[in-house]
DOMAR-438491 format. One line per field, with one value per residue (C-alpha): x, y, z; residue number from 1; residue in one letter. Coordinates in nm, 2 decimals. Layout:
# DOMAR-438491
px: [X_...]
py: [Y_...]
pz: [Z_...]
num: [NUM_...]
residuo: [a_...]
//
This chain:
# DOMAR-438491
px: [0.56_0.22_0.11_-0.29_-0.31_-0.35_-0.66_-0.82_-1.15_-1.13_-1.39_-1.18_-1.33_-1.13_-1.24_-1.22_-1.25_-1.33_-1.05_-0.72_-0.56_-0.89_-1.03_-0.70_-0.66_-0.98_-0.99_-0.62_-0.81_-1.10_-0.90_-0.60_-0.69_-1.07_-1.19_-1.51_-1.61_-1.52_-1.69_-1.63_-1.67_-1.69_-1.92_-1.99_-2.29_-2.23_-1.86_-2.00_-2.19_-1.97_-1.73_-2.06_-2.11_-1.71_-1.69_-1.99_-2.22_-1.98_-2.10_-1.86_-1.88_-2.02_-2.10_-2.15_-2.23_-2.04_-1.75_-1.46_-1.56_-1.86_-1.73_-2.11_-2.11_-1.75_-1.82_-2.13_-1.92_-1.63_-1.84_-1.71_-1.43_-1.06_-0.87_-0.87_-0.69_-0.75_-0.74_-0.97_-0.83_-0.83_-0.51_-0.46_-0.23_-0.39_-0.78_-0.62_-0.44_-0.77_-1.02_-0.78_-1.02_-1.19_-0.85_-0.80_-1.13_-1.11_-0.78_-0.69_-1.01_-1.09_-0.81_-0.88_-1.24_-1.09_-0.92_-1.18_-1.38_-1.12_-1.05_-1.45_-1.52_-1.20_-1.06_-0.71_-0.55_-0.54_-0.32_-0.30_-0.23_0.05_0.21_0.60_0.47_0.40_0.78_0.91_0.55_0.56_0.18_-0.14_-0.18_0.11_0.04_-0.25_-0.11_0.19_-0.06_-0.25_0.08_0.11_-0.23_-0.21_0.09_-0.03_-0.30_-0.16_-0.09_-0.47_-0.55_-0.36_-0.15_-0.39_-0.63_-0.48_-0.56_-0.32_-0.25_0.06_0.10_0.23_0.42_0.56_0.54_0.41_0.16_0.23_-0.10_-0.33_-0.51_-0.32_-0.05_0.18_0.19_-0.17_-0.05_0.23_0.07_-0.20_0.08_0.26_0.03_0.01_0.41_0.47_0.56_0.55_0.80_0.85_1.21_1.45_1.61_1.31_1.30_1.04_1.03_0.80_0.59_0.36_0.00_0.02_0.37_0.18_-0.09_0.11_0.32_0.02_-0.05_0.28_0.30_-0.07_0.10_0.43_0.29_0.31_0.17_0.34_0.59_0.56_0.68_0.85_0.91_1.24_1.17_1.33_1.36_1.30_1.36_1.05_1.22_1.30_0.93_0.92_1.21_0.98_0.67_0.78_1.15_1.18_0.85_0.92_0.99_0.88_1.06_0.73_0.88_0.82_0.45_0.36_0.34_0.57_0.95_1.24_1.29_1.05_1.17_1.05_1.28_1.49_1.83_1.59_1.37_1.67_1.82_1.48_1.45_1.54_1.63_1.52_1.54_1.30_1.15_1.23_1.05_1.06_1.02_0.79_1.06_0.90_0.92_0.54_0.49_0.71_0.72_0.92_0.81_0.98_1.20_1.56_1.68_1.99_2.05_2.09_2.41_2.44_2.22_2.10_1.79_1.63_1.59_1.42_1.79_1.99_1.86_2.09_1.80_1.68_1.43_1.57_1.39_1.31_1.14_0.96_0.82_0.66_0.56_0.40_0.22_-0.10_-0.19_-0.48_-0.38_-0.57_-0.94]
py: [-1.04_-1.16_-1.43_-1.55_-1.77_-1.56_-1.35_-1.65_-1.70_-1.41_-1.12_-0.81_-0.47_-0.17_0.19_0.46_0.17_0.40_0.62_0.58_0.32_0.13_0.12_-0.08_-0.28_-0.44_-0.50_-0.71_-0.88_-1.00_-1.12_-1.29_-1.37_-1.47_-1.32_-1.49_-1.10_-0.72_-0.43_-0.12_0.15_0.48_0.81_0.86_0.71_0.82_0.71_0.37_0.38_0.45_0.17_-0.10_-0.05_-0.06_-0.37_-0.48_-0.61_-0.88_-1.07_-1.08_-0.69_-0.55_-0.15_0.02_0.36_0.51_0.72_0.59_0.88_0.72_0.40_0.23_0.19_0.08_-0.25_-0.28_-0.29_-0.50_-0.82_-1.15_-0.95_-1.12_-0.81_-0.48_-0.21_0.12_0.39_0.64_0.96_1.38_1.41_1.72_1.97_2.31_2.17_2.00_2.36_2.51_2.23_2.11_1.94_1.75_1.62_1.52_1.36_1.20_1.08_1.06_0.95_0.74_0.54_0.48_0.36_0.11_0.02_-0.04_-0.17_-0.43_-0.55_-0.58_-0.82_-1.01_-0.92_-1.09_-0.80_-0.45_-0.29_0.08_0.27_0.62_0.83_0.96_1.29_1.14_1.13_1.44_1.65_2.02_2.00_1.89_1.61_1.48_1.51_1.37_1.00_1.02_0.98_0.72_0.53_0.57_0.46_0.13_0.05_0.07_-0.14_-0.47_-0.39_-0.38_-0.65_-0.89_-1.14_-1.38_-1.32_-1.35_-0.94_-0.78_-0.43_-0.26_-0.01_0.07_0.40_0.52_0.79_0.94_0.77_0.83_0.98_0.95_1.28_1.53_1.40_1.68_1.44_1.57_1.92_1.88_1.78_2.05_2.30_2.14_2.21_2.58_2.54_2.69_2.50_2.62_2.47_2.54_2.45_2.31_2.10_1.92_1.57_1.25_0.89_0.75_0.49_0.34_0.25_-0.12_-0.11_0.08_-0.26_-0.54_-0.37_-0.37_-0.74_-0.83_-0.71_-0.86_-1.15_-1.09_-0.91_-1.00_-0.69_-0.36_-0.34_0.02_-0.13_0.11_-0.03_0.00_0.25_0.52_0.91_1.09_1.48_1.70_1.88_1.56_1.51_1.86_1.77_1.49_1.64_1.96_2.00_2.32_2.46_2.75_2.71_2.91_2.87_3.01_2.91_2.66_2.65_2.64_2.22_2.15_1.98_2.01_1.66_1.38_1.12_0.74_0.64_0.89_0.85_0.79_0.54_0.34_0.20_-0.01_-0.06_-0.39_-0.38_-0.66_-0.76_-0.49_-0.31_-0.21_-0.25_-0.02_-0.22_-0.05_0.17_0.13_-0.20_-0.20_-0.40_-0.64_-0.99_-1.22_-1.34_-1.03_-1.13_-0.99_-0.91_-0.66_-0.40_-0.05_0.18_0.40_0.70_0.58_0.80_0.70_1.06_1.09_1.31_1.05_0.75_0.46_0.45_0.71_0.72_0.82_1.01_0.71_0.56_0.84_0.86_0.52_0.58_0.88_0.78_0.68_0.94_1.19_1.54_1.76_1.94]
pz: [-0.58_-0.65_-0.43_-0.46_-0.21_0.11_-0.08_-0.23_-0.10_0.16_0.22_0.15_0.27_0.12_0.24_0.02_-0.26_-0.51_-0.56_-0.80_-0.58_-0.48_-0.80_-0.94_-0.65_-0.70_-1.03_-0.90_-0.68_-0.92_-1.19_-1.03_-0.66_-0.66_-0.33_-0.22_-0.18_-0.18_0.01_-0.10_0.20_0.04_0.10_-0.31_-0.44_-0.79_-0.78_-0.62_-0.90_-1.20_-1.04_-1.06_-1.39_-1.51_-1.35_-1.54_-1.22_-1.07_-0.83_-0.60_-0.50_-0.23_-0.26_0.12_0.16_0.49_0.65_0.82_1.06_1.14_1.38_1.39_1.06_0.97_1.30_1.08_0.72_0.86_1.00_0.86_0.67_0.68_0.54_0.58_0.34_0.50_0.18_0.25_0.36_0.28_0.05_-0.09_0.10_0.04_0.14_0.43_0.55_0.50_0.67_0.94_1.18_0.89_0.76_1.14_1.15_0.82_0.85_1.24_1.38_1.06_1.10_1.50_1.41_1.15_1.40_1.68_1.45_1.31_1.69_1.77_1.45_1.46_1.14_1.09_0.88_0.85_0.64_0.58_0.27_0.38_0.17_0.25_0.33_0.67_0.74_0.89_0.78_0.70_0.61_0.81_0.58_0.65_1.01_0.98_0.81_1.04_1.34_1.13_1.12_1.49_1.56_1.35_1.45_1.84_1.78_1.78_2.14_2.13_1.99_2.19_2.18_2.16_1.89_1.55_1.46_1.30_1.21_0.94_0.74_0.37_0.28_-0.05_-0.29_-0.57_-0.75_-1.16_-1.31_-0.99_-0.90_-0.81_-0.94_-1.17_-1.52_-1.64_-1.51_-1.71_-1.99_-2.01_-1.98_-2.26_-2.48_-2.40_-2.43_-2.09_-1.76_-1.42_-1.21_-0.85_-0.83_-1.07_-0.80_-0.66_-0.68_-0.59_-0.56_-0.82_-0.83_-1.07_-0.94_-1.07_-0.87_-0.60_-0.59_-0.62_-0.32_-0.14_-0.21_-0.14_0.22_0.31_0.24_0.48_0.75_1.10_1.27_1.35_1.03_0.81_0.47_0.23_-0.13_-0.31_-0.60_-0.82_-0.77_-1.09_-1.13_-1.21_-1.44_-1.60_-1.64_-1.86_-2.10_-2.17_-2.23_-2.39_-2.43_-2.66_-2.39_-2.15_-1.79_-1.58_-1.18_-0.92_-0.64_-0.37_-0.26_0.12_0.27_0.03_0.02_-0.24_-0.19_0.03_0.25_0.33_0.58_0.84_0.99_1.34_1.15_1.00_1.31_1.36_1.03_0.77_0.42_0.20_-0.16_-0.28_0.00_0.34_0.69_0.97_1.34_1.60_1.78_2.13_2.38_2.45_2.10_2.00_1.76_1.75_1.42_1.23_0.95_1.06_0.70_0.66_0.89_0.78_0.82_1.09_0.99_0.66_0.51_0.24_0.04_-0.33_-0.37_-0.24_-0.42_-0.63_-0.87_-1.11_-1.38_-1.74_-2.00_-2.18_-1.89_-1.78_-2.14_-2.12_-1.79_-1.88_-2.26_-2.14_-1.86_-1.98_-1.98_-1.65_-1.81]
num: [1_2_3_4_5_6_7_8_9_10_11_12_13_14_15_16_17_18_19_20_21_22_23_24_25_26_27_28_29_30_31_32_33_34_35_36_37_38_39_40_41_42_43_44_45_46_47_48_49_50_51_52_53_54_55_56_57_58_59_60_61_62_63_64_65_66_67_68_69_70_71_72_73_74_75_76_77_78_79_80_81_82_83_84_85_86_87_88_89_90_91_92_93_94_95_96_97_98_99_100_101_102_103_104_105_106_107_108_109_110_111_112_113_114_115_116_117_118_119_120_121_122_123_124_125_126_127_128_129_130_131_132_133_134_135_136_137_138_139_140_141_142_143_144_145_146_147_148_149_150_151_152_153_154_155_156_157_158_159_160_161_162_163_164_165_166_167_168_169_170_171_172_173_174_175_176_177_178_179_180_181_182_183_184_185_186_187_188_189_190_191_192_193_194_195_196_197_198_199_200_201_202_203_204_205_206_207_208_209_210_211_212_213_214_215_216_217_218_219_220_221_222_223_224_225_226_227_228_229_230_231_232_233_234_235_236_237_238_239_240_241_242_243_244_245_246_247_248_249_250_251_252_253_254_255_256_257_258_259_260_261_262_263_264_265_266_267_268_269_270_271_272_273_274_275_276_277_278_279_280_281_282_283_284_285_286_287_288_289_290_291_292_293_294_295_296_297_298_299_300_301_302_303_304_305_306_307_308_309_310_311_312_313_314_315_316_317_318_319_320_321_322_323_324_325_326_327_328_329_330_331_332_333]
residuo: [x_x_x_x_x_x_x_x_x_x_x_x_x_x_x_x_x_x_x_x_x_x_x_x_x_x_x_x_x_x_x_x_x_x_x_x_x_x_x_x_x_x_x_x_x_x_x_x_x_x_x_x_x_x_x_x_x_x_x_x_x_x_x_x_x_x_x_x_x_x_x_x_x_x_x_x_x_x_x_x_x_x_x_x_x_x_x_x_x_x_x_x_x_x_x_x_x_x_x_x_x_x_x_x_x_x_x_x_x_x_x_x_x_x_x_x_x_x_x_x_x_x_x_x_x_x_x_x_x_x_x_x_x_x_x_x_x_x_x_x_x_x_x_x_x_x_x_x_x_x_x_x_x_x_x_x_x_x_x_x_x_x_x_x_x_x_x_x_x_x_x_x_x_x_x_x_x_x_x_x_x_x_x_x_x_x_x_x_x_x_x_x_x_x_x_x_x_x_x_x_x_x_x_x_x_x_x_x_x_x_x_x_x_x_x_x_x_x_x_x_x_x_x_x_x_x_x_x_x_x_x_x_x_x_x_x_x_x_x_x_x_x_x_x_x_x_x_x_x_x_x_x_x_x_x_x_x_x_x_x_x_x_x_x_x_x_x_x_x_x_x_x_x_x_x_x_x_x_x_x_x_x_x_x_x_x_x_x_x_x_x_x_x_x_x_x_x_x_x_x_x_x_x_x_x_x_x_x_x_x_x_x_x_x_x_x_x_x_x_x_x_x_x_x_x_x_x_x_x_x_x_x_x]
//
């Protein structure tokens, strides 16, 4: 799926660069694309900081303090940048239940002024990084990045017709081993020798971050503007995860926490009748007539009501691939 030639010699600005997803995305970039330059837009000094020296002072990085709240800033950041990948965002449920307007002003308004400030400076592609808690939300944060798929998705009604701007997004689940994520729960609990699950039935799609990036390159590659593109990947059972990790440790069912789903969605019934399947991913079509293109791929329509459910998925993780998946993830301090 990897492609250099449509990131070779660009300037690539990445907000919330330092994270789990931005941090491996750029080091993908610097060693098999050679960008002329990346900006990382992020509000952490010292994480700015800890990512300058792990990449050992390259030249071609650019570190830029700001907010994607703040809109001067990001027309500032985004001058002379071709591409766009839109990362930054509040994530975890509870905080976001608890903070609601700053995970609306993070992740609602941040993702209008990337916008704005993508259409003022010309940038030829934006591509923003959702999660498949956006689909069908029971939790602010997923409110929150359903409304940023809105938004980017509207903006290439923005941007015109006839300046080559362009906006998409990216949506897919669970990133194996980034924060938050239950592997180093798992494995601290292991060690104790007691799990807590919330229900034995509760599935997720899984993805692997190096999946997760080369996803992400992929579709900067294919977009044409307005496309939410959902990758092909397997469901795994958390419980699976356990008989892993610990298979003779108890487990012990606490029940399902509030914001939370026995099993996630990335594409509904709705969704799927505007929607193209291809060899390893899908794409979901704007639904409305006020943006169109006529340079969409058509690929394979999808049945009448077809959802694609973590339960209802033709590919599932073993125990034998969740065990390598899992070897190398630090257990949570």
């Amino acid at each position: 799926m990897t492609s250099t030639g449509h990131l070779h010699g660009k300037t690539i600005l990445i907000t919330g660069g330092t994270g789990s997803f931005g941090t491996a995305f750029i080091r993908e970039l610097l060693a098999n694309h050679d960008p002329a330059a990346i900006r990382v837009y992020s509000r952490d000094e010292l994480k700015q900081w800890e990512l300058e020296r792990k990449l050992e002072g390259d030249s071609r990085m650019r570190y830029l303090l700001g907010d994607v709240r703040d809109v001067n800033r990001l027309k500032q950041a985004t001058r002379g940048v071709d591409v766009i990948v839109h990362a930054a965002a509040l994530k975890q449920v509870v905080a976001c239940e608890y903070n609601p307007f700053e995970a609306v002003q993070t992740n609602v308004i941040g993702a209008e002024n990337v916008v704005s400030a993508a259409i003022e400076n010309h940038v030829p592609r934006t591509l923003s990084v959702s999660t498949d808690k956006a689909v069908n939300p029971v939790n602010l944060y997923g409110a929150t990045k359903l409304c940023a798929e809105k938004i980017v998705t509207q903006a290439n009604s923005y941007a015109g017709a006839e300046d080559d701007v362009r906006f998409s997004s990216v949506r897919y689940g669970n990133v194996v081993g980034s924060r938050g994520s239950v592997v180093p729960l798992f494995k601290a609990q292991a060690a104790d020798g007691v799990f807590t699950i919330t229900d034995e039935a509760m599935t997720r799609f899984w993805i692997t971050l190096e999946q997760a990036v080369q996803f992400v390159v992929g579709c900067l590659g294919r977009m044409e503007g307005g496309e939410v593109f959902v990758p092909k990947i397997p469901s795994m059972r958390v419980v699976d995860i356990a008989e892993v990790l610990a298979p003779d440790a108890e487990r012990r069912v606490i029940g399902i926490r509030p914001g939370e789903k026995i099993h996630e969605v990335l594409i509904t019934g709705e969704e799927s009748r505007h929607a193209r399947v291809f060899d390893d991913y899908f794409a979901i079509y704007p639904a409305f007539p006020f943006w169109r293109s006529s340079e969409y791929p058509q690929g394979q329509e999808l049945a009448p009501g077809f959802a694609y459910s973590s339960d209802q998925n033709d590919e599932w993780l073993d125990g034998s691939q969740l065990s390598e998946m899992v070897a190398d993830i630090p257990a949570l301090r």
